[in-house]
C-alpha positions as semicolon CSV with decimal commas, in nm:
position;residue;x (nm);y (nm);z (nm)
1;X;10,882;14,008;11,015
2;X;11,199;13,807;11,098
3;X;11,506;13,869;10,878
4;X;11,618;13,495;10,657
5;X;11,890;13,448;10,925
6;X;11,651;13,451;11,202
7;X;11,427;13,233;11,055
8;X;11,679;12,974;11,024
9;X;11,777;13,000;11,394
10;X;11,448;12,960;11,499
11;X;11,445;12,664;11,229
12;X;11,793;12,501;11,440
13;X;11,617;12,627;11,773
14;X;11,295;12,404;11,644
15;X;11,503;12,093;11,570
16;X;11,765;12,081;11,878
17;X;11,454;12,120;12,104
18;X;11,184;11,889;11,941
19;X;11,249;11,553;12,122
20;X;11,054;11,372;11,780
21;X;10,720;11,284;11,945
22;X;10,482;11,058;11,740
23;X;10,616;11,247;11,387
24;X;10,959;11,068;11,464
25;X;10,927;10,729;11,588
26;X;11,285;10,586;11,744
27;X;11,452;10,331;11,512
28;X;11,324;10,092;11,783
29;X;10,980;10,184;11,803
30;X;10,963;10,190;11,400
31;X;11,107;9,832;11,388
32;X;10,886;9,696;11,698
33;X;10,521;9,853;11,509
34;X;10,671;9,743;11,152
35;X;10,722;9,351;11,316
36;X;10,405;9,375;11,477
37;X;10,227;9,490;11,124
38;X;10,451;9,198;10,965
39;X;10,265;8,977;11,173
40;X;9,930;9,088;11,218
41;X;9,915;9,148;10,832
42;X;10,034;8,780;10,772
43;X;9,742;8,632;11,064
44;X;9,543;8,833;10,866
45;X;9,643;8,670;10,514
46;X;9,595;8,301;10,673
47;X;9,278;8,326;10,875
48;X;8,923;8,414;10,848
49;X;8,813;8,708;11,067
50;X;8,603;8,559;11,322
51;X;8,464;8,658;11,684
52;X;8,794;8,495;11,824
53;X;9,020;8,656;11,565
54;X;9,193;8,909;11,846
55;X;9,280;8,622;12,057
56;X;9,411;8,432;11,713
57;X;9,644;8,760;11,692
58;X;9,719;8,805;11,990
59;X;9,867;8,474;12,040
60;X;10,054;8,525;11,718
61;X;10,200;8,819;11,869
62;X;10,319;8,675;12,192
63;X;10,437;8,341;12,050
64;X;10,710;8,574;11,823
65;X;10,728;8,927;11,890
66;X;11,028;8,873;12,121
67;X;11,163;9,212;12,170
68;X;11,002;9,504;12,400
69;X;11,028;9,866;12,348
70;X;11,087;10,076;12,657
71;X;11,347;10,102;12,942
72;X;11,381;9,720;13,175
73;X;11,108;9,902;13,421
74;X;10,835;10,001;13,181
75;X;10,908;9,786;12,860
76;X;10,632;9,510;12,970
77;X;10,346;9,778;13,026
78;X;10,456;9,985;12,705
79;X;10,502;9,708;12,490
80;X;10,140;9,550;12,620
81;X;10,008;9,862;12,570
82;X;10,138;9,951;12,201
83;X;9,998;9,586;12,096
84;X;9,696;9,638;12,223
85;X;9,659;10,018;12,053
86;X;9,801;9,866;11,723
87;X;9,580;9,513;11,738
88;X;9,248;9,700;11,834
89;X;9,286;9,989;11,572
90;X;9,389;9,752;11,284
91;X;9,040;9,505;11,377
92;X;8,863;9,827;11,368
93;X;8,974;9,931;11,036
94;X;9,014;9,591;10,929
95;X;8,640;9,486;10,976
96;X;8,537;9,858;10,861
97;X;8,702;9,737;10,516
98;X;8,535;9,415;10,530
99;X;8,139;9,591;10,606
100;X;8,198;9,854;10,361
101;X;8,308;9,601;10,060
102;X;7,988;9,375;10,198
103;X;7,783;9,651;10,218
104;X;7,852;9,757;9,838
105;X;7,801;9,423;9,754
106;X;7,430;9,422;9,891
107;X;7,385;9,748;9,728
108;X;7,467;9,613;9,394
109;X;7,275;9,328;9,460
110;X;6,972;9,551;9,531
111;X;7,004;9,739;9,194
112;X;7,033;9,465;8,983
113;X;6,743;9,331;9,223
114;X;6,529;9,655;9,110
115;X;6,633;9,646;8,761
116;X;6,547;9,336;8,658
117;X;6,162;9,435;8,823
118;X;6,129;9,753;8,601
């Protein structure tokens, strides 16, 4: 077993080496995702999901999301491909939200359906 001391070199050791990763986002990536969210929550808040909703967004997000994330070589590519990550995955679990509230809806539909029969 390590003596305290050790454990908090290892600790320092840890922390000079991790480079962040996903757990900590650069100031720069936090504010890109957090304008995209701004935006994609506030389509969201003004329009109706329909079958053209990620082209609705999408234009919302090029017309002002003016900043890219990445060095002057790769910031078009990484910044395309973070919107596209972020925009798919919030539909996803946007529409999930949507069937599931529908879908309890129909159930409790069905039981008052059934109720008033017995």
């Amino acid at each position: 077993m390590p003596s305290p001391g050790e454990d908090f070199q290892l600790a320092r050791l840890t922390h000079f080496c991790d480079k962040g990763g996903l757990l900590y986002p650069s100031g720069l990536l936090f504010g890109f995702v957090r304008k995209l969210e701004d935006l994609v929550t506030e389509c969201f808040s003004r329009h109706q999901l329909h079958a053209d909703s990620i082209i609705d967004v999408l234009a919302v997000v090029k017309e002002r999301l003016l900043r890219e994330i990445g060095c002057p070589s790769h910031a078009p590519t990484l910044s395309a491909t973070i919107i596209n990550f972020y925009v798919v995955a919030r539909l996803h679990f946007y529409t999930k939200g949507l069937n599931l509230a529908k879908s309890a809806r129909r159930q409790k539909a069905k039981h008052l359906k059934l109720s008033r029969c017995s």
